[in-house]
N, C-alpha and C positions, 0 to 999 in steps of 0.2 A: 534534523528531524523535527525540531519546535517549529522550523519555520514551515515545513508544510501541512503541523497541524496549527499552525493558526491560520496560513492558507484555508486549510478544508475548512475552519469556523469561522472565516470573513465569510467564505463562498456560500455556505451554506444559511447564514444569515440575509446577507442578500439575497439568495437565491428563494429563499422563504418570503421575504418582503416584498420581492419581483412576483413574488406567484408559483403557482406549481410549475407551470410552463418552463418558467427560466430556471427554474431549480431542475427540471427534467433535465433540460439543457448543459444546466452546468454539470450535470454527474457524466451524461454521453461525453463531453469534453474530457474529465476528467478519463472517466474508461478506456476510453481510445488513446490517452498519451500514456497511462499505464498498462497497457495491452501491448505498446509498440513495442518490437521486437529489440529495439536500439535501447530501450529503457527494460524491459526482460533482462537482457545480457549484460547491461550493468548494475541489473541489482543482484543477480547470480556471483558476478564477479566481488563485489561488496561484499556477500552472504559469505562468499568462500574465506575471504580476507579476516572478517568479523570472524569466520567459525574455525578458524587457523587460531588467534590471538585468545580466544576466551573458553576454547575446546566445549564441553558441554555444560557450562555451567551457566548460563542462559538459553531459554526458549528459542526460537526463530519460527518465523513465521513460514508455512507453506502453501503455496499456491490457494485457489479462492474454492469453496466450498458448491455446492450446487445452488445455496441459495445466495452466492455472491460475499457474503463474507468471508475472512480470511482464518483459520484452523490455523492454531497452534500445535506444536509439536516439540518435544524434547529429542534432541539427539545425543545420544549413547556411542561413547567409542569404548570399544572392549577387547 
C-alpha cells in the first residue's frame, strides 16, 4: 500500500509540474487500470481475505462515491 501511495504522489507532482494536461492524463490512466475488471476482482478477492483475518475491526473501503471519492464504511457481523 506505501508504494502506491507514493506512486500517486510522484504522479501527481509531476503531473502538477507537466501541467493540468498531463495531470488530466495521468488520473484517466490511473482510472481506467483501476476500473478494470482484472484489477476489481482482485481487490474483492484481497477485501475478502483482509475481512476473514481482521473480522470488523477495521474500516474498508467501498466502492467510489458520485463525486469519485471512495466512502468508508464499517462492517458489522452479528
Amino acid at each position: 500500500m506505501r508504494i502506491f501511495l507514493l506512486g500517486a504522489a510522484v504522479g501527481y507532482v509531476f503531473g502538477a509540474k507537466a501541467g493540468r494536461a498531463r495531470y488530466d492524463q495521468i488520473v484517466r490512466t490511473y482510472r481506467k487500470v483501476a476500473d478494470h475488471p482484472m484489477v476489481q476482482g482482485a481487490a474483492g478477492v484481497v477485501r475478502a481475505k483482509v475481512g476473514e483475518k481482521v473480522g470488523d475491526k477495521v474500516p474498508l473501503l467501498r466502492g467510489s462515491g458520485s463525486d469519485g471519492h471512495r466512502s468508508e464504511s464499517r462492517v458489522t457481523r452479528g
